[in-house]
C-alpha positions as a Markdown table, in Angstrom:
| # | Residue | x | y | z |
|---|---|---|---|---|
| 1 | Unk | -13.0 | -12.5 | 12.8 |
| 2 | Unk | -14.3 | -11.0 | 16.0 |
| 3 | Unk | -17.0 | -12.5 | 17.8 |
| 4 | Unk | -19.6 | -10.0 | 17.1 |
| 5 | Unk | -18.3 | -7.7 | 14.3 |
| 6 | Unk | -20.1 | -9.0 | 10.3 |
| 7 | Unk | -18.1 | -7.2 | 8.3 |
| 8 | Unk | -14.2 | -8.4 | 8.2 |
| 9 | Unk | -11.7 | -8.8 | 5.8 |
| 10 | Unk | -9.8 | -11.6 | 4.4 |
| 11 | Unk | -6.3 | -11.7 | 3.6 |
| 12 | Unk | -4.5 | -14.5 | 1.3 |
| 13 | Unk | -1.1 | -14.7 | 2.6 |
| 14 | Unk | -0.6 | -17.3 | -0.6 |
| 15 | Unk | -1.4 | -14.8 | -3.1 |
| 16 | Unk | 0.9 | -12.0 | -1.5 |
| 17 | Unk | 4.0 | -14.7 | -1.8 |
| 18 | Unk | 2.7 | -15.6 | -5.0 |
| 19 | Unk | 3.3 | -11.6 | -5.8 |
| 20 | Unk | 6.2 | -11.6 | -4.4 |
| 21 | Unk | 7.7 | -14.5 | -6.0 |
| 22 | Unk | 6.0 | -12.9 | -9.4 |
| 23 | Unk | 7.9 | -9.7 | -8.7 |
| 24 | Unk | 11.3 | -10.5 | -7.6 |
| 25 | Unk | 14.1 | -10.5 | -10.2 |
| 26 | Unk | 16.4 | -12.8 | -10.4 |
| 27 | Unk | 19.4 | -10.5 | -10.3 |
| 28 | Unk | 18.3 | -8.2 | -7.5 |
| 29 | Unk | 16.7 | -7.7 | -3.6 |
| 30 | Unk | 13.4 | -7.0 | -2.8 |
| 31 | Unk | 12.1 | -4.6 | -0.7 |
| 32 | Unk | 8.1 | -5.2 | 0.2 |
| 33 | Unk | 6.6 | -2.1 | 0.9 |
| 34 | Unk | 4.4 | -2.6 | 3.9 |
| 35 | Unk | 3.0 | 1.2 | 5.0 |
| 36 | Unk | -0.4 | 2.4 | 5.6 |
| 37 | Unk | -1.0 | -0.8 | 7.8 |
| 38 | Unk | 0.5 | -3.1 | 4.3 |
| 39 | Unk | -1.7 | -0.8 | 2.4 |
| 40 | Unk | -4.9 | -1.8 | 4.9 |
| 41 | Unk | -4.0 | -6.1 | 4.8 |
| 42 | Unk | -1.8 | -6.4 | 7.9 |
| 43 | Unk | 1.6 | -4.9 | 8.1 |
| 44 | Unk | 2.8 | -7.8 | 9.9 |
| 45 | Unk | 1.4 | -10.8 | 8.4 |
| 46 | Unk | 2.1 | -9.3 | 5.1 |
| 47 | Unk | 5.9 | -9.2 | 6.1 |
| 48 | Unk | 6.5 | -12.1 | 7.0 |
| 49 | Unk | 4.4 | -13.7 | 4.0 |
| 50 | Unk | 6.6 | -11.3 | 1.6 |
| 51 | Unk | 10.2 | -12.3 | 3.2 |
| 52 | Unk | 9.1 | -16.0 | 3.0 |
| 53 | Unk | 8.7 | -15.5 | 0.1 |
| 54 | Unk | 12.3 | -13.9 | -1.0 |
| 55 | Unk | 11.8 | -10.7 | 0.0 |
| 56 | Unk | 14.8 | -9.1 | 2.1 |
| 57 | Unk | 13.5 | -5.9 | 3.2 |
| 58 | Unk | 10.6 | -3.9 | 4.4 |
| 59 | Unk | 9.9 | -0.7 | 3.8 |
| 60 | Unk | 7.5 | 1.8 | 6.0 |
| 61 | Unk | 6.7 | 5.6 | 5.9 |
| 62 | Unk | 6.6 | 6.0 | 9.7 |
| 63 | Unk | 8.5 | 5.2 | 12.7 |
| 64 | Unk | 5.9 | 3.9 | 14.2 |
| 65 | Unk | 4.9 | 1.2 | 11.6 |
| 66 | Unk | 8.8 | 0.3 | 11.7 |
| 67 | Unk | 8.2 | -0.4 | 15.7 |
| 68 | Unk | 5.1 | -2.1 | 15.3 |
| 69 | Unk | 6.8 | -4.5 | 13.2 |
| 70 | Unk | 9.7 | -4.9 | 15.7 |
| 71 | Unk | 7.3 | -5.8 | 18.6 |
| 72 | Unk | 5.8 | -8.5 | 16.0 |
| 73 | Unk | 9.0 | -9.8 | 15.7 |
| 74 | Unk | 10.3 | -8.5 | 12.5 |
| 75 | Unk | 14.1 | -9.3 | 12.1 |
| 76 | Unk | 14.5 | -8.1 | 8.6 |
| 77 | Unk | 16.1 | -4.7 | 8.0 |
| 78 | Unk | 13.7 | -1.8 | 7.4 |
| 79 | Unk | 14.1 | 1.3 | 5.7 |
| 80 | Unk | 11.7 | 4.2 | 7.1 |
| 81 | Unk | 11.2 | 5.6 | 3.8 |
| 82 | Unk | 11.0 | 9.6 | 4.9 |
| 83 | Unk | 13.4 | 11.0 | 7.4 |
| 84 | Unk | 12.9 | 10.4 | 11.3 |
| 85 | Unk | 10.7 | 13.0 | 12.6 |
| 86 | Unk | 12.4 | 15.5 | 15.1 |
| 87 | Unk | 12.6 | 13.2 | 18.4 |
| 88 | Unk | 12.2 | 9.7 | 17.3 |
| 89 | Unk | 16.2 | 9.3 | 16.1 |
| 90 | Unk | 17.5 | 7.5 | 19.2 |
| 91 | Unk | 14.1 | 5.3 | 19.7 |
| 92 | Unk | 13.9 | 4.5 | 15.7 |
| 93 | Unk | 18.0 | 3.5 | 16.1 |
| 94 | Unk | 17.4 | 1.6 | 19.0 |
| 95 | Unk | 15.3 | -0.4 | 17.3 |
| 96 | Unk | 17.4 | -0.9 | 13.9 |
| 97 | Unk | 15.3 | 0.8 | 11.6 |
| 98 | Unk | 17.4 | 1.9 | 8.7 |
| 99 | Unk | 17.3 | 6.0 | 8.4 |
| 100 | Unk | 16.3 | 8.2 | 4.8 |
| 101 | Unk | 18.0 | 11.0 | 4.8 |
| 102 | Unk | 18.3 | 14.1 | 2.8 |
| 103 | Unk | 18.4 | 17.2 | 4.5 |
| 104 | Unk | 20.9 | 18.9 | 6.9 |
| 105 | Unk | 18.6 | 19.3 | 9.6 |
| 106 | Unk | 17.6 | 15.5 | 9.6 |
| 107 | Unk | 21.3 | 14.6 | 9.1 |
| 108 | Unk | 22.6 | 16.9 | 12.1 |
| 109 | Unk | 19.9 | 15.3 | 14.1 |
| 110 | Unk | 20.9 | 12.1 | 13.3 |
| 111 | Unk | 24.3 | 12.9 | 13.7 |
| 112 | Unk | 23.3 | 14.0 | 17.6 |
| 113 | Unk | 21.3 | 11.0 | 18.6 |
| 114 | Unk | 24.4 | 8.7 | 17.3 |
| 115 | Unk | 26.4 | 7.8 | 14.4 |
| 116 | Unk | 28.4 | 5.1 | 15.3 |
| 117 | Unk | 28.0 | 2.5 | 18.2 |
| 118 | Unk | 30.5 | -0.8 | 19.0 |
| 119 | Unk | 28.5 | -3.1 | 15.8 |
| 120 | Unk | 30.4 | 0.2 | 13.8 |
| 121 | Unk | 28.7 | 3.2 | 12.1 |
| 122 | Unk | 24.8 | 3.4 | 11.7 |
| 123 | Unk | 23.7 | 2.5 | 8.2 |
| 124 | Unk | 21.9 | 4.9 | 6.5 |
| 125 | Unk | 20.2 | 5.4 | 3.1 |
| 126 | Unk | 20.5 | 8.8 | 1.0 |
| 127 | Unk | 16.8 | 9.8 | -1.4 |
| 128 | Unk | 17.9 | 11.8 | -4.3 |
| 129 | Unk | 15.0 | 13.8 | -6.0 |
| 130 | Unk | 15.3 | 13.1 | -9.6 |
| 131 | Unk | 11.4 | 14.5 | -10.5 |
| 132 | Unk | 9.4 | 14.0 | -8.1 |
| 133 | Unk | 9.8 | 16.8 | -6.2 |
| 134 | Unk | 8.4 | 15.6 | -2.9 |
| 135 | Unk | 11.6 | 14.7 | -0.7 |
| 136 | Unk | 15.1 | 13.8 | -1.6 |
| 137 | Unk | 18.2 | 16.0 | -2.0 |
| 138 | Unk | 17.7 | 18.8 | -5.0 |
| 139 | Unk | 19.2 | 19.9 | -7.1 |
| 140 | Unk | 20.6 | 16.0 | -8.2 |
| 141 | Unk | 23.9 | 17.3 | -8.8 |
| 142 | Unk | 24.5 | 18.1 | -4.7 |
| 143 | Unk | 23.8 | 14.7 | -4.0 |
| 144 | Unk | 27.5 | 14.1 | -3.7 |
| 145 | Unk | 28.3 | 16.4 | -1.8 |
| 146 | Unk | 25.3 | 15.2 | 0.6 |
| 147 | Unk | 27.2 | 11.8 | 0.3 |
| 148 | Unk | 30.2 | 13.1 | 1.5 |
| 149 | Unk | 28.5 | 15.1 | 4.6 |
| 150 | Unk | 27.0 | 11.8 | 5.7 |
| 151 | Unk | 29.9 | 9.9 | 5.9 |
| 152 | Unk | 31.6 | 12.8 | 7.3 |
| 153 | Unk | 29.5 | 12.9 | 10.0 |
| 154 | Unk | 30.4 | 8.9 | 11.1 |
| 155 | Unk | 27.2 | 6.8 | 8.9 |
| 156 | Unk | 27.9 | 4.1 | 6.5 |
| 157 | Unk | 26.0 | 4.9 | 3.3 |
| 158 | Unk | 24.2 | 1.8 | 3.1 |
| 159 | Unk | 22.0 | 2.9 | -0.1 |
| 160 | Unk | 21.5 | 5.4 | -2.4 |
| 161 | Unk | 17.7 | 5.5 | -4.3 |
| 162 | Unk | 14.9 | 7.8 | -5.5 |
| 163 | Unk | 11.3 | 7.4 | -6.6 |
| 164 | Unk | 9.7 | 7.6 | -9.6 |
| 165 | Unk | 7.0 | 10.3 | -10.1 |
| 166 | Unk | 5.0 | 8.1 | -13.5 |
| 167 | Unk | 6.5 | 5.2 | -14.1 |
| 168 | Unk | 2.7 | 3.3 | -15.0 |
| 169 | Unk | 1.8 | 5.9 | -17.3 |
| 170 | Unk | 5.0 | 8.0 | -19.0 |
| 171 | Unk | 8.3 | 6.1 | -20.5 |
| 172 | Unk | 10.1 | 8.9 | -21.4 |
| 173 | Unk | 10.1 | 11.0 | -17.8 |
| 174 | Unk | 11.2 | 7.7 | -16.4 |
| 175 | Unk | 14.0 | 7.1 | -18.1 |
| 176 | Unk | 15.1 | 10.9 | -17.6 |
| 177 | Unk | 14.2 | 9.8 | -13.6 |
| 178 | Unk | 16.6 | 7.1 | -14.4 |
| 179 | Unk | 19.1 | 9.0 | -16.3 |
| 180 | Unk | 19.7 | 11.7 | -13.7 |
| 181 | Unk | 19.4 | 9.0 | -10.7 |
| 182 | Unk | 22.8 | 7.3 | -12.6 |
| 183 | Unk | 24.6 | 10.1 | -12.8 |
| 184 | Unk | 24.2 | 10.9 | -9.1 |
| 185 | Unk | 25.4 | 7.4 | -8.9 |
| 186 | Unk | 28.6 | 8.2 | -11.1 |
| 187 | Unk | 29.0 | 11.5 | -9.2 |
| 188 | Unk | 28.8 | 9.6 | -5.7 |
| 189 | Unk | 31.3 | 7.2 | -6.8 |
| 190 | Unk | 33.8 | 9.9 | -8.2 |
| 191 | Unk | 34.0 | 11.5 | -5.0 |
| 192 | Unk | 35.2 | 8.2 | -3.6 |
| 193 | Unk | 31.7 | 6.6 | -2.0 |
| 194 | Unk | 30.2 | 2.7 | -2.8 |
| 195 | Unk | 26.4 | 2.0 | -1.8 |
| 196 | Unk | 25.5 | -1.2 | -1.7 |
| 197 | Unk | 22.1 | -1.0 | -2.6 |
| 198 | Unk | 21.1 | 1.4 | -5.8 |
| 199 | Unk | 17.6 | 1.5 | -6.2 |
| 200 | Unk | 14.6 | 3.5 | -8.1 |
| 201 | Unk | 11.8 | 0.7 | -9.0 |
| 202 | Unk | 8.5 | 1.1 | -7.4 |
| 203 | Unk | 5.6 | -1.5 | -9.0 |
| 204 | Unk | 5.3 | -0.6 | -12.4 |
| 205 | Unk | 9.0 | 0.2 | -12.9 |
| 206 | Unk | 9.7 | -3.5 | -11.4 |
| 207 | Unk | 7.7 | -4.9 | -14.2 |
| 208 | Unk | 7.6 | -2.9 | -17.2 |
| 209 | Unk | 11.7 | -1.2 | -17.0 |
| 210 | Unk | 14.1 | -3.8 | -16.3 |
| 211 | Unk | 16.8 | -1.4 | -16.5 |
| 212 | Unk | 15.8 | 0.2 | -13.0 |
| 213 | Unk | 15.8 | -2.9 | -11.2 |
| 214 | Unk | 19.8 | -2.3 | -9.7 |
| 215 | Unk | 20.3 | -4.1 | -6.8 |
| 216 | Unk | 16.7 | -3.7 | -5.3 |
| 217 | Unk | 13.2 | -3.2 | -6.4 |
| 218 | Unk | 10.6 | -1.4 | -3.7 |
| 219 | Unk | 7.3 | -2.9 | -5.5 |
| 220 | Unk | 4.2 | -2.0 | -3.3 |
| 221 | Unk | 0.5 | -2.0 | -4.3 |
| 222 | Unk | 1.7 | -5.0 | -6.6 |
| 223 | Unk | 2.3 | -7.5 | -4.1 |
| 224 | Unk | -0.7 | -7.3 | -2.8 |
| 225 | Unk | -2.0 | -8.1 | -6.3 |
| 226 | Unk | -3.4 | -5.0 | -7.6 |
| 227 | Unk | -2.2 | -3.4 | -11.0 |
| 228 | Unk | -0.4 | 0.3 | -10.5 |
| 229 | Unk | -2.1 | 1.2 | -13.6 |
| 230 | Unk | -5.1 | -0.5 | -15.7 |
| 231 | Unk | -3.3 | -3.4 | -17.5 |
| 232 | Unk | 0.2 | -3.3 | -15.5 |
| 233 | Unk | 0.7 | -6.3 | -14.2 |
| 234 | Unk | -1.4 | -8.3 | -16.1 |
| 235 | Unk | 0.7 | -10.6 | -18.0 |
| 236 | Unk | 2.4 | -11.5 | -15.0 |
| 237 | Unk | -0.2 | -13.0 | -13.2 |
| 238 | Unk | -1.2 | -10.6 | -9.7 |
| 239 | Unk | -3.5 | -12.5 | -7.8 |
| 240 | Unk | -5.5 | -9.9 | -5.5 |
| 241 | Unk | -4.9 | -11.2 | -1.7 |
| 242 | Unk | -8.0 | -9.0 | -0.1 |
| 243 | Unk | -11.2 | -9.9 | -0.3 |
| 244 | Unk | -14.0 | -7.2 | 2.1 |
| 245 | Unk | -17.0 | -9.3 | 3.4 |
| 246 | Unk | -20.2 | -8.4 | 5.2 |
| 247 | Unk | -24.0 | -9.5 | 6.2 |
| 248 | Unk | -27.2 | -9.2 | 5.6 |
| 249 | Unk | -28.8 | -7.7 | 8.9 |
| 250 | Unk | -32.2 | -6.7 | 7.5 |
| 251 | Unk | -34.5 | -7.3 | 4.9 |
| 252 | Unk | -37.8 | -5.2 | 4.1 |
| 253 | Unk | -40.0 | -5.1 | 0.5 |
| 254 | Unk | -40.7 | -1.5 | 0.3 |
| 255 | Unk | -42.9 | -0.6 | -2.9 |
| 256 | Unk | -41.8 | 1.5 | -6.0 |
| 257 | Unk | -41.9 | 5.2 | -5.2 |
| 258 | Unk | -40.1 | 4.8 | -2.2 |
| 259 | Unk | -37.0 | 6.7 | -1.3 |
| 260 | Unk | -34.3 | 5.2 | 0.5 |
| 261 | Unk | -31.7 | 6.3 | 3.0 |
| 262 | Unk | -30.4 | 10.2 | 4.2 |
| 263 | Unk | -31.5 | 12.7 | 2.0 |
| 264 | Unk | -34.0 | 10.6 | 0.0 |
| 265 | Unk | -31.9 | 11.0 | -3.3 |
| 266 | Unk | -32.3 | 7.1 | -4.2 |
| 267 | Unk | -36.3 | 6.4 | -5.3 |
| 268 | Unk | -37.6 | 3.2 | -6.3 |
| 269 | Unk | -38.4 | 2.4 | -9.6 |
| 270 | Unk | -40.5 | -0.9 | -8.6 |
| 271 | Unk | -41.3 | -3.1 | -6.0 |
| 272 | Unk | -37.9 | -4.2 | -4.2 |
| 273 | Unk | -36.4 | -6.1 | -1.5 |
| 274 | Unk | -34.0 | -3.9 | 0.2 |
| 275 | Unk | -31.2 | -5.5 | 2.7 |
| 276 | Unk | -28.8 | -3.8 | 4.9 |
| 277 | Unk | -25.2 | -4.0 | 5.7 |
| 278 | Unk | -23.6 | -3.1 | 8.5 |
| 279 | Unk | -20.8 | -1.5 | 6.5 |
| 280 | Unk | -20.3 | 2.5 | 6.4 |
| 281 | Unk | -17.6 | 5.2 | 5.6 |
| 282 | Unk | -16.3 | 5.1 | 8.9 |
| 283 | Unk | -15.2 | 1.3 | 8.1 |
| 284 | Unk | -13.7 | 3.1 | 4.8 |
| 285 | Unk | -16.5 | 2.2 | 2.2 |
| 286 | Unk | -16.5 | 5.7 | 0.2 |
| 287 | Unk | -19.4 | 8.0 | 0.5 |
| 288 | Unk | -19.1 | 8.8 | -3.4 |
| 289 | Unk | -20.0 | 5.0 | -3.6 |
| 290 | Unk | -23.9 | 6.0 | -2.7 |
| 291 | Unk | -25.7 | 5.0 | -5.4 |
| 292 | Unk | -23.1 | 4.0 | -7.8 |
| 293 | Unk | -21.3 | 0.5 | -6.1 |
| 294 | Unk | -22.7 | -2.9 | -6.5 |
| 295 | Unk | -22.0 | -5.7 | -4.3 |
| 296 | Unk | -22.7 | -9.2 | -4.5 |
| 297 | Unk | -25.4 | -11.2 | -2.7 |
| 298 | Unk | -26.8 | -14.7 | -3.6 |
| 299 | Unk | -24.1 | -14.8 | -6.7 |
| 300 | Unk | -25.2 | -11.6 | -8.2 |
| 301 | Unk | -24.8 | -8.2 | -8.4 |
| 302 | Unk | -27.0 | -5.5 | -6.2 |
| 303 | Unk | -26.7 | -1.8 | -6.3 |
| 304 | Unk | -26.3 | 0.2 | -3.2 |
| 305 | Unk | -29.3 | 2.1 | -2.8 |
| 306 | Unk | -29.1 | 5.9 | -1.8 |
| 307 | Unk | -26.5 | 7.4 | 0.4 |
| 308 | Unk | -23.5 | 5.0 | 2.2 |
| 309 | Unk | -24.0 | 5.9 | 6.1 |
| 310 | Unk | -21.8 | 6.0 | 8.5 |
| 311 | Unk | -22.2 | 2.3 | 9.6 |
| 312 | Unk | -24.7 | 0.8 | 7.5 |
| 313 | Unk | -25.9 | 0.8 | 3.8 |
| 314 | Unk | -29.1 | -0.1 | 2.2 |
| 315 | Unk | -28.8 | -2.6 | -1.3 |
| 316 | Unk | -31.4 | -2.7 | -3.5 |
| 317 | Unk | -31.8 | -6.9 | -3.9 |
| 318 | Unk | -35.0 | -6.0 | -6.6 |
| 319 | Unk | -36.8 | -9.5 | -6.5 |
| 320 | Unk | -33.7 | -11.5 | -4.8 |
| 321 | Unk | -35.2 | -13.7 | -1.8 |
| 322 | Unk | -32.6 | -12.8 | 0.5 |
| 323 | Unk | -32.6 | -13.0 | 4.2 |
| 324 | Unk | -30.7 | -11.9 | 7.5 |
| 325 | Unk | -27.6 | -13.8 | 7.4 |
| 326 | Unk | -26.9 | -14.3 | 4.1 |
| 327 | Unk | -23.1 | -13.3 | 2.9 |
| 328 | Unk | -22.6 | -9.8 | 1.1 |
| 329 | Unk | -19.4 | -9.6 | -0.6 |
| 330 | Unk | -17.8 | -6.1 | -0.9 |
| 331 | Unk | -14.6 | -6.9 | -2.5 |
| 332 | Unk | -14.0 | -10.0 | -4.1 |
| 333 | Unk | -15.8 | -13.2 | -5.7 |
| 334 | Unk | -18.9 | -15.0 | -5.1 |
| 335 | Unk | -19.9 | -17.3 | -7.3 |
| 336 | Unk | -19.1 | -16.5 | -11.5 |
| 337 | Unk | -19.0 | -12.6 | -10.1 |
| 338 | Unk | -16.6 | -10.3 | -8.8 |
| 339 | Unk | -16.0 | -6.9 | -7.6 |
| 340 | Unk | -12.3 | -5.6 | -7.4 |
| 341 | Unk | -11.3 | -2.2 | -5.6 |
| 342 | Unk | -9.9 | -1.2 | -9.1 |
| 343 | Unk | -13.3 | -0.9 | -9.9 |
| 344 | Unk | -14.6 | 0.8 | -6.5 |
| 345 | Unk | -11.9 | 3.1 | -7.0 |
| 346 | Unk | -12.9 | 3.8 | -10.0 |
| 347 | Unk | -16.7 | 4.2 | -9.1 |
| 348 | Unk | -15.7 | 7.1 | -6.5 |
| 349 | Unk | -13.1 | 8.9 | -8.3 |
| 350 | Unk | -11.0 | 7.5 | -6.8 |
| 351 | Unk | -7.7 | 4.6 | -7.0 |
| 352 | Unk | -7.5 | 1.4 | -5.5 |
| 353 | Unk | -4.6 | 2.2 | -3.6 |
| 354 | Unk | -6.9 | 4.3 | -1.3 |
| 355 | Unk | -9.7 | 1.8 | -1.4 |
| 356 | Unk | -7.7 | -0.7 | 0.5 |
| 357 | Unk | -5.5 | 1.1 | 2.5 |
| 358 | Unk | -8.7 | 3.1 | 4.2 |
| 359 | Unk | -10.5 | 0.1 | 5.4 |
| 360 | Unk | -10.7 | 0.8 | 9.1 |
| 361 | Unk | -9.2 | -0.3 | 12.1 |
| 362 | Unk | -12.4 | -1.6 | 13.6 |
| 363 | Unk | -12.7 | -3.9 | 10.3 |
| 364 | Unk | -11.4 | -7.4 | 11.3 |
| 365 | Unk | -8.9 | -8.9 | 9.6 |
| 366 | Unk | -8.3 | -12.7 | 8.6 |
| 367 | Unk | -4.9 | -13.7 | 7.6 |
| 368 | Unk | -5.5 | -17.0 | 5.2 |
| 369 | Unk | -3.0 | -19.6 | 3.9 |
């Protein structure tokens, strides 16, 4: 924790290789997906809990997380999970971070930064969009001939995948994801190409469709113990590794009537004790929360009172004796409570993907176990 900030996070490093181990089939690789900063836990410390774990790969969404993970000494092979932008192909190669491709522009600038070198031709991995319809090659059925462009052009087709668009919510268009993905994979094949790694499974596929597993799953959100849907996950035993911690700073009893924080939209009903918390929506704490989130103080649960500032809200504590010092929890349990981001996701219309991964920068982290 830094030596003045009193709001940090903490980070289990246990319960991420508990995930991982949880999530990992026995007949297939593992990819942990570590983007967004490991999806606002630590990138870095998250890596190397998830490969101690049994994972084999990383995956990132920028070239710059892929470097960041090199300078901490990441050995592991990582796949940059959208094409290299426009002028980072020779750095990102340099550094051995496995290219996505699929388009001819990112291909032909691949192609000019360096196919080959004296360890052989540069491994790359070809995204086929099967529903999505974000990135990947389109239509499916000029994947192959994609295939046949990269190779063409001196790369090793290392993997072939794609990425399911609702695989915690809808069966049927995942198996159709699936179905096309396999006959890319037949099609690849017939025109005389072998990837080594086949993959589709993000989080929820990994545990409710066995049939995608292939040779690698890609689970993300789940290894850091939250469900991809309400429920998924559940039976398998997740074990949430962040836990969002502040302070007390100030405590005032302010009668009933009184209106609390910017705009005055929060009024007292009675007599309270009101504490504040140096925590605000430039640390990531959602302004819809204002209002509507609890947190815990003194084992129980306390309702933010009027609008979340920048840096700072105001909890109503009603009768509570609570005092300057005394631990607020955010995120997490104290005592027989708990509040998960599932459920401050919900509260601000939000997901808990976003909750965590938007915890600032200037919020501490503590990497435990």
């Amino acid at each position: 924790m830094s030596a003045y900030r009193q709001t940090w996070v903490e980070v289990d490093l246990d319960a991420i290789r508990h995930n991982v181990r949880a999530l990992k089939p026995q007949g297939a690789e593992l990819m942990a997906v570590v983007k967004a900063n490991g999806y606002g836990h630590g990138d870095a410390s998250v890596a190397r809990a998830a490969l101690q774990a049994g994972a084999t790969w990383i995956g990132v969404a920028l070239v710059e997380e892929g470097l960041g993970l090199r300078a901490a000494g990441i050995g592991a092979p990582i796949l940059v999970l959208s094409e290299f932008p426009a002028g980072s192909e020779r750095v990102a190669l340099e550094a051995r971070l496995t290219p996505a491709l699929y388009t001819e522009d990112g291909l032909a600038r691949l192609a000019e930064a360096g196919g080959g070198s004296a360890q052989g031709p540069v491994p790359v991995q070809v995204k086929v969009d099967t529903g999505m319809h974000r990135v990947g090659v389109y239509p499916p059925d000029t994947a192959a001939a994609f295939v046949s462009r990269v190779v063409d052009a001196g790369f090793e087709l290392e993997g072939l995948w794609t990425h399911f668009a609702s695989s915690a919510e809808d069966e049927r268009t995942t198996k159709e994801q699936l179905a096309a993905f396999l006959d890319v994979v037949a099609d690849v094949r017939a025109a005389g190409h072998r990837p080594r790694l086949l993959h589709t499974a993000n989080s929820a596929a990994t545990i409710l469709y066995p049939d995608t597993h292939l040779d690698l799953v890609r689970p993300g959100i789940a290894i850091y113990g939250l469900e991809p849907a309400p429920g998924v996950g559940a039976d398998i035993g997740l074990r949430p590794a962040l836990s969002w911690h502040s302070t007390v700073t100030m405590v005032k009893r302010v009668p009933a009537g009184g209106r609390v924080s910017y705009g005055h939209h929060y009024k007292l009903d009675h007599d309270a004790n009101l504490a504040t918390v140096p925590v605000g929506y430039a640390d990531g704490y959602p302004r819809p929360l204002s209002s509507r989130a609890e947190v815990l103080i003194e084992g129980r649960r306390c309702r933010v009172a009027g609008t979340v500032t920048m840096d700072q809200i105001v909890v109503n504590c009603g009768d509570l004796a609570v005092a300057p010092g005394d631990e607020v929890v955010l995120i997490g349990r104290q005592g027989e409570k708990s509040v998960t981001a599932e459920e401050l996701g919900s509260r601000s219309g939000t997901i808990a993907y976003e909750i965590v991964a938007r915890i600032g920068e200037r919020v501490p982290r503590v990497h435990v176990g």
